[in-house]
Every structure is written in C-alpha cells, then in structure tokens.
BAPADO-681557 format. One record per residue (C-alpha): z, y, x; residue in one letter. Coordinates in steps of 0.25 Angstrom, whole numbers. Layout:
BEGIN
<pz:Z; py:Y; px:X; resn:A>
...
# end
This chain:
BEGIN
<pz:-39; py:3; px:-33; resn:X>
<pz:-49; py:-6; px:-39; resn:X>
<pz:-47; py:-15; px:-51; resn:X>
<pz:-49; py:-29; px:-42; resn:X>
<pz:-39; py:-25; px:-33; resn:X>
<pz:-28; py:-19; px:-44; resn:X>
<pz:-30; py:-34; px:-52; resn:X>
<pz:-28; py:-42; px:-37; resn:X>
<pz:-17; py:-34; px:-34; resn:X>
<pz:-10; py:-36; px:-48; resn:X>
<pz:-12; py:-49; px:-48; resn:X>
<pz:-6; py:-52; px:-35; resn:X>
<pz:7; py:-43; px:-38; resn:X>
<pz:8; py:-50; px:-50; resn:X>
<pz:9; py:-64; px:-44; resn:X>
<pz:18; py:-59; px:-34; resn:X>
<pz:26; py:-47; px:-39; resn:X>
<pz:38; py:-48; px:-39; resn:X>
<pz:44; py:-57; px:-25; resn:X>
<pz:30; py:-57; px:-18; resn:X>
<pz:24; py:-45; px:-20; resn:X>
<pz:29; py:-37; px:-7; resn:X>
<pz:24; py:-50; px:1; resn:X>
<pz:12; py:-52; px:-6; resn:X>
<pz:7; py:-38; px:-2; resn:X>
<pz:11; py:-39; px:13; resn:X>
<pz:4; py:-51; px:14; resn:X>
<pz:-7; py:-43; px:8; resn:X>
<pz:-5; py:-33; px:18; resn:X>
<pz:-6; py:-42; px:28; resn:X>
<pz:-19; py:-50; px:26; resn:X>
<pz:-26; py:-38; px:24; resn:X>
<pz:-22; py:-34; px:37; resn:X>
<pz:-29; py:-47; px:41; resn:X>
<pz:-40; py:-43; px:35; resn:X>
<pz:-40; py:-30; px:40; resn:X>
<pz:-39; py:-34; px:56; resn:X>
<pz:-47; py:-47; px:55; resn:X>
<pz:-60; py:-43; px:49; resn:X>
<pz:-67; py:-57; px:51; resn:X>
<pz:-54; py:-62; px:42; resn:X>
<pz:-60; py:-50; px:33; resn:X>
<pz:-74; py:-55; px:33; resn:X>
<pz:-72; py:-69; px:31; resn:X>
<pz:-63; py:-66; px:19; resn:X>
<pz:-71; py:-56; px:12; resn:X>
<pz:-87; py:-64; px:14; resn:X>
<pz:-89; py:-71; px:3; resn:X>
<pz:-98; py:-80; px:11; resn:X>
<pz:-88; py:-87; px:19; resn:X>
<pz:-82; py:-99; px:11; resn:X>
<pz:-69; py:-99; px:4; resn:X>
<pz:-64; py:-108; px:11; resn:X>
<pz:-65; py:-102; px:22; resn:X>
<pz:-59; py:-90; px:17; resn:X>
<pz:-47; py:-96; px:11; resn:X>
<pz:-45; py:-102; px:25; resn:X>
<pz:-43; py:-90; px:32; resn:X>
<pz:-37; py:-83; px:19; resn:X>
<pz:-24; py:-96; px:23; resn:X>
<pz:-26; py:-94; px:38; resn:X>
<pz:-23; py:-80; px:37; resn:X>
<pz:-13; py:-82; px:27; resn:X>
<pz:-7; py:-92; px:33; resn:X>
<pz:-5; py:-81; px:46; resn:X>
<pz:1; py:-69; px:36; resn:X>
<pz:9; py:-80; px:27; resn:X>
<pz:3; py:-76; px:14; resn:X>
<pz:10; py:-82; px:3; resn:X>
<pz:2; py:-90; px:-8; resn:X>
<pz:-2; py:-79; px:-18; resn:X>
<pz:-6; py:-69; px:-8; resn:X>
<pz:-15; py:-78; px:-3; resn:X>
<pz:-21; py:-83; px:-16; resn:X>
<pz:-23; py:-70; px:-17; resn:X>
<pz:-31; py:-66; px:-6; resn:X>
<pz:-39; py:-78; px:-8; resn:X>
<pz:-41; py:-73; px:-23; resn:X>
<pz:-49; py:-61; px:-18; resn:X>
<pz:-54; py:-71; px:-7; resn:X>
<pz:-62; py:-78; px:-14; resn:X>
<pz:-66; py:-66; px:-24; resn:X>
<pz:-70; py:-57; px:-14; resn:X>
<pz:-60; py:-47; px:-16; resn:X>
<pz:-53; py:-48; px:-3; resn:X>
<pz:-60; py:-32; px:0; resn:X>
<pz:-50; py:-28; px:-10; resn:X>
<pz:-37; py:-33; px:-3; resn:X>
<pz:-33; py:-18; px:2; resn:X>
<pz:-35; py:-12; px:-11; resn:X>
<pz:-27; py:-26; px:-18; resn:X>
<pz:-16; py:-22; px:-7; resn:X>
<pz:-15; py:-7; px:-11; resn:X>
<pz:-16; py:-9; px:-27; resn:X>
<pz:-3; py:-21; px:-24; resn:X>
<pz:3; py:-11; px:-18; resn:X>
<pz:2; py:-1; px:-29; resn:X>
<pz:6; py:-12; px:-38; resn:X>
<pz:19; py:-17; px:-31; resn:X>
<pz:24; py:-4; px:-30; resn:X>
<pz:22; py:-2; px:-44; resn:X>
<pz:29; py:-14; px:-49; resn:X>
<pz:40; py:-11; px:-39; resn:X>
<pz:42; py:3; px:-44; resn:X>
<pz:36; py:7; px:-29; resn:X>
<pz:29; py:21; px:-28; resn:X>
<pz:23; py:26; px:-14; resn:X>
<pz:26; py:38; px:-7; resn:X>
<pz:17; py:45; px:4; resn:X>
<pz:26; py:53; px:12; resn:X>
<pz:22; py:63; px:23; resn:X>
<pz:31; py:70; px:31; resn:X>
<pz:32; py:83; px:41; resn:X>
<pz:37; py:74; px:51; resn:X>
<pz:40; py:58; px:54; resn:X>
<pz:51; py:54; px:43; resn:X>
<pz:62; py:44; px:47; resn:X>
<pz:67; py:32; px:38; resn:X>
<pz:79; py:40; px:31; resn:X>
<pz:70; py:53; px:29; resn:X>
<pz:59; py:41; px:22; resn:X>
<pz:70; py:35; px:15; resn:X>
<pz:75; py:49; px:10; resn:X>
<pz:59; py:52; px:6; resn:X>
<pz:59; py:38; px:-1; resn:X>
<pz:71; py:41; px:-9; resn:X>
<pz:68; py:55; px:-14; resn:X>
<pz:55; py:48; px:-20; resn:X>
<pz:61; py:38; px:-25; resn:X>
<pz:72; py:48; px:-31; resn:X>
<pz:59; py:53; px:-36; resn:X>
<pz:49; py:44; px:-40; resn:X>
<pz:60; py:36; px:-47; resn:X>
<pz:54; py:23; px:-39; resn:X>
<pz:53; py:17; px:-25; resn:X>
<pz:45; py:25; px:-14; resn:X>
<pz:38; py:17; px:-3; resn:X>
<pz:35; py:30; px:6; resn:X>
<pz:23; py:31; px:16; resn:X>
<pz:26; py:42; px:25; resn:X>
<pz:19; py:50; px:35; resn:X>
<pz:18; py:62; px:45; resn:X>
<pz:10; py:75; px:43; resn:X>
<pz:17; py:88; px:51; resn:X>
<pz:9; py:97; px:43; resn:X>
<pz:18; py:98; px:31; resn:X>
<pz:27; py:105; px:42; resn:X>
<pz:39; py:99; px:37; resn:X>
<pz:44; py:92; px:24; resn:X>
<pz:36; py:79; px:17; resn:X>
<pz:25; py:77; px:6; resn:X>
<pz:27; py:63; px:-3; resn:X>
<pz:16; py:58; px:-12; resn:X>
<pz:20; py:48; px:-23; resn:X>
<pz:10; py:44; px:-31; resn:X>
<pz:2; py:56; px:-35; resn:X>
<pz:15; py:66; px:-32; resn:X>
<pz:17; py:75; px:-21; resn:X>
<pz:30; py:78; px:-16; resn:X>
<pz:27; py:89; px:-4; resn:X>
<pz:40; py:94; px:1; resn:X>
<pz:30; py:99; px:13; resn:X>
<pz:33; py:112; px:21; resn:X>
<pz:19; py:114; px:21; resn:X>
<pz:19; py:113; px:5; resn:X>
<pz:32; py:122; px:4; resn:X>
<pz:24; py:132; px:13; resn:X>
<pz:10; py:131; px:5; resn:X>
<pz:20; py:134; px:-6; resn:X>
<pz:26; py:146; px:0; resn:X>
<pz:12; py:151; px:4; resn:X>
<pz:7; py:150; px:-10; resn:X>
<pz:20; py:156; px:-17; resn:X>
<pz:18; py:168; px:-6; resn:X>
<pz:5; py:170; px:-10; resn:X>
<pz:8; py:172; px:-25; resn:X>
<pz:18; py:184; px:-25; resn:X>
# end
C-alpha cells in the first residue's frame, strides 16, 4: 500500500472510529462502485481541468443519491480537489486493514473440497478464532481438487487440512523408508 493512501485512510478512521467507521467504509464502498460503472463520473472527478465547482456539484449530486454522511464526503472531496481520487481503491483496502486491526478483526481465506453451508462456516470461523485468539471474517471458496477436507490461510499461516496435502504427505513419508 502506499504511504498517500495508509495517511487518508488513518485519517478518515480516526475521525470516525469508533460509531461510524463500519458506515464510513460502505459508503466508500459504494461511491467507488459509482465510480467504477459510471466512467464519465470517473472522468469528470479525476481531470483536473474541469472546475471545482463543478466537481464538488456532482461529488453532492452523487452523494445525495448514496446518502453520504458529512465526513465521508469531505473526504472524498479532500482527494477531489488534491487529485488523489485514483487512490480511493488502495484508501478502501488499507481502511479495511486498519478497521480490522482496531477491532481485533483477522481475515481468513477459506477453501474448501466442496460448498460449505453457514453451520460448517461458523464451525470454521470458531476453530480460528479458538486459534487466533481474535475474531475471523472468513472468505470462503470451492476447489474439488483437494479431494476432500479444507485449506485456511490467515495472515501468512497455512492451515491445510487438505486430502491432497495428507496424501502429498503419505507419498513423501513412503518414499523415505
């Protein structure tokens, strides 16, 4: 992440951490999406050229449309009118990070042998939790070619609880004797 973007998103969590900060980041979420679908938006936010005025016209007309509060459009007319508006996805990812951080948040990438249902996710999240000693948001998904069990990345660990893993195992322990 680059330095720009860590100080803006600091400095946005830090005016609305704690009672905000979930809102703040959807709304985020959601004018970049704008952004995103409505490439003249994009265009007319991000040329220099165009007059502020104008800018800041369709920065309310828009935020009017998502219901933006306040600060998060203050702050989207901050890197308006600095011409920093190309680093709103990178400002998104590094709140993120930081959110989770201050709320004792880690992410888990889950993939699974086959589809897992809600109680098999929340049994998942609980053994990482149990584990991590903190909350787990968990982003699953499929790939049949483990065969069978699941592989959870937290952070820089691997848990790999893989058949395909066990067998790799196996294979190298059989090799050995």
């Amino acid at each position: 992440m680059s330095v720009a973007a860590t100080r803006y998103a600091r400095a946005l969590l830090e005016v609305l951490h704690p009672d905000r900060s979930e809102g703040g980041l959807e709304q985020l979420r959601n004018f970049a999406s704008v952004l995103s679908r409505e490439s003249e938006a994009r265009t007319i936010f991000e040329n220099p050229t165009v007059s502020t005025e104008r800018r800041l016209g369709l920065l309310n007309k828009i935020g009017d449309a998502l219901a933006l509060t306040t600060p998060v459009r203050n702050f989207l007319g901050l890197l308006m009118e600095r011409n920093r508006l190309d680093l709103l996805g990178e400002v998104i990812s590094t709140y993120e990070r930081l959110l989770d951080e201050k709320q004792g948040v880690v992410r888990a990438q889950v993939t699974s042998a086959l589809e897992l249902d809600s109680r098999q996710q929340q049994a998942v999240a609980a053994r990482l939790e149990a584990v991590t000693g903190k909350k787990v948001r968990m982003q699953v998904s499929v790939d049949p070619s483990l065969i069978g069990g699941m592989i959870a990345q937290v952070g820089s660990t691997i848990y790999d609880g893989s058949i395909r893993q066990q067998l790799a195992n196996f294979r190298s322990s059989l090799a050995q004797d």
